[in-house]
C-alpha positions in Angstrom: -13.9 27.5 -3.4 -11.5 24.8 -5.4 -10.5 25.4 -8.6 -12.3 22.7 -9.8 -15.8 24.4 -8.6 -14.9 28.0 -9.3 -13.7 27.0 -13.4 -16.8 24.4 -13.8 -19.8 25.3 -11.7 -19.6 28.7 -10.7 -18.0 30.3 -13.2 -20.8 32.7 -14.8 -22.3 33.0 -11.2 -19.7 34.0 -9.3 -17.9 36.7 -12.4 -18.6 39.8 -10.0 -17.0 38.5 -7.3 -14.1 38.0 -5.2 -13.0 34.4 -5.2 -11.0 32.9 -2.7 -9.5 29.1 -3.2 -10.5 27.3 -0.2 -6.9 26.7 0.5 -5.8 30.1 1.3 -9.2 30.9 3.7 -7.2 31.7 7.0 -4.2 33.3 4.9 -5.0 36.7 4.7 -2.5 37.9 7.8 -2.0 41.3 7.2 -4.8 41.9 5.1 -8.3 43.7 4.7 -10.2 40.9 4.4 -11.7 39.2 6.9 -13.5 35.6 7.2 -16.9 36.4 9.2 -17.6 33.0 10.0 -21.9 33.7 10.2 -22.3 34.8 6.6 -21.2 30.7 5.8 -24.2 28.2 6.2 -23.0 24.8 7.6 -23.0 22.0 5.1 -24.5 19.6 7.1 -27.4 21.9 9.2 -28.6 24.3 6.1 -30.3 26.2 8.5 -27.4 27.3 10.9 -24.9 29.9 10.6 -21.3 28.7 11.1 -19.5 29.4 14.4 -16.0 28.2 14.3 -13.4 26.6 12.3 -12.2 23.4 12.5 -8.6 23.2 12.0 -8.4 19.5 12.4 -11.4 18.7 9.5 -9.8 21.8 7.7 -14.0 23.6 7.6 -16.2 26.1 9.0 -18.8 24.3 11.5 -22.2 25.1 13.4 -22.9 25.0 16.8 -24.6 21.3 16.0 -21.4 20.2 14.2 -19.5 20.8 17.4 -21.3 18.6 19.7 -21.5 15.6 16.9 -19.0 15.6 14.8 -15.9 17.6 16.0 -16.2 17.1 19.4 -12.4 17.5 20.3 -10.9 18.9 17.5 -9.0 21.9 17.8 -11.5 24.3 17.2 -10.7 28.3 16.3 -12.5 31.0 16.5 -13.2 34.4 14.3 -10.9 36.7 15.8 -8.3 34.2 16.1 -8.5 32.9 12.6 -8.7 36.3 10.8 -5.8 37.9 12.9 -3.9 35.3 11.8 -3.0 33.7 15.1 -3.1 30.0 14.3 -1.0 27.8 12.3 -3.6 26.3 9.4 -3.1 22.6 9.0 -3.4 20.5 5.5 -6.7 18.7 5.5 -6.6 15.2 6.6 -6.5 12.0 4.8 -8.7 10.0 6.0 -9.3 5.6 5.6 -12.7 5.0 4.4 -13.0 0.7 5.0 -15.4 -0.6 3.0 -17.5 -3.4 3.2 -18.8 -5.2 0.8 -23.0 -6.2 2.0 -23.8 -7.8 -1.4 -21.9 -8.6 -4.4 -23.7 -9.5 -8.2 -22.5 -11.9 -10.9 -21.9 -9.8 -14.8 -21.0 -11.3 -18.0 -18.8 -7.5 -18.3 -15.3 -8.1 -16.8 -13.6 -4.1 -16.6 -16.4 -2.4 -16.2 -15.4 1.4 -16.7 -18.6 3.6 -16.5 -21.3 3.0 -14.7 -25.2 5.4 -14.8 -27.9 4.4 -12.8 -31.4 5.4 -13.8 -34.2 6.6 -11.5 -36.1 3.2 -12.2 -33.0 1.4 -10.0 -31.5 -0.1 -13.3 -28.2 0.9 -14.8 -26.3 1.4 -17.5 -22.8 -0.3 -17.9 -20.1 0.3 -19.6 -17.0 -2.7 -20.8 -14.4 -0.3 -22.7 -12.4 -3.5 -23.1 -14.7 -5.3 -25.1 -16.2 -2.6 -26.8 -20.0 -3.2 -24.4 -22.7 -1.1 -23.0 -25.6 -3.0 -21.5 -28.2 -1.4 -20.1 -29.5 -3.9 -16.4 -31.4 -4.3 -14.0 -30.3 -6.2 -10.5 -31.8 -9.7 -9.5 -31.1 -11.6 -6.6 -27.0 -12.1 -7.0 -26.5 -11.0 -10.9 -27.0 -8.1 -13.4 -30.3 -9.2 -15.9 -29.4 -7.2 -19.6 -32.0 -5.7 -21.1 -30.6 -4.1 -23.7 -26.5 -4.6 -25.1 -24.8 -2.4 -27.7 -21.4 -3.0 -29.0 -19.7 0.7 -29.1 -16.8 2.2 -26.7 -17.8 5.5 -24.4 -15.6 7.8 -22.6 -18.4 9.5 -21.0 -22.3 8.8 -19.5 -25.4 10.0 -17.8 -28.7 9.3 -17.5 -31.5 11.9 -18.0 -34.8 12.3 -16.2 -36.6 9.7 -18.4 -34.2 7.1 -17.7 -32.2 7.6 -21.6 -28.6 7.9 -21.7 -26.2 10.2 -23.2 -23.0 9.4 -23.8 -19.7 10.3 -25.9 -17.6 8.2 -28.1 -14.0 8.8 -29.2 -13.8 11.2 -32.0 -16.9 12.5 -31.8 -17.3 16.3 -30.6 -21.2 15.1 -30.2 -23.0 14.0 -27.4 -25.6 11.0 -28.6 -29.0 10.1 -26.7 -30.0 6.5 -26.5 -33.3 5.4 -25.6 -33.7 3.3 -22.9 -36.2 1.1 -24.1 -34.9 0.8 -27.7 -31.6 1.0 -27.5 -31.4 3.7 -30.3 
């Protein structure tokens, strides 16, 4: 796992046992340890066992993957990965393009942070003018329904569509209700 995962998420869980960084699976030449590939359960198919590594994508795949996705990639298997026989490569950067299918008019021009409720509306945050405003979308702009004047460096939404949020200088998290802006 990343460093990021293993210090933030799975910390507690994952105390008793051995962590690898993802990085170094596929490293372990000359070691004990060895990568069985059907303890891992693809990402994409929950329900199958992985197969084979993908050295192009840089991941363990399925059987499913194989046919879809990675479909001449350079594919290695078990033995070969765990003996060591293959030169890992660095994971890929890929282009993502983008298009744009709909754009909407606000009166916020840097918008910073954005948390969007279960209800479809969201809450917005302007850092450089010192605005949240909790919207809603209609037709090509953003409607406000509520607008607070206050900077925040952090935001989520809960289950009942109120926000918590941080301010600087505050070691507190505050909850605002959605529908009174308090």
């Amino acid at each position: 796992m990343c460093d990021k995962c293993k210090d933030g998420v799975h910390l507690g869980i994952a105390k008793d046992h051995r962590i690898l960084n993802i990085k170094d699976i596929g490293k372990q030449e000359g070691s004990k340890d060895t990568i069985i590939f059907s303890n891992f359960k693809c990402n994409e198919h929950l329900e199958q066992a992985c197969c084979l590594y993908c050295n192009t994508c840089n991941q363990l795949i399925c059987p499913m993957c194989i046919t879809k996705v990675h479909n001449g990639h350079e594919l290695i298997e078990e033995e070969d990965f765990n003996k060591g026989k293959v030169e890992l490569k660095p994971k890929q950067k890929s282009e993502i393009k983008l298009e744009i299918s709909k754009s909407y008019t606000t009166d916020l021009e840097n918008i910073h942070l954005i948390a969007v409720c279960s209800d479809g509306s969201m809450w917005m945050g302007d850092n450089t003018r010192s605005k949240l405003q909790h919207t809603k979308l209609k037709k090509n702009r953003t409607e406000v329904i509520t607008s607070l004047n206050t900077k925040i460096y952090g935001i989520a939404t809960t289950h009942s569509n109120n926000i918590l949020i941080k301010t600087k200088g505050e070691t507190k998290l505050k909850l605002i209700n959605a529908m009174t802006g308090r």
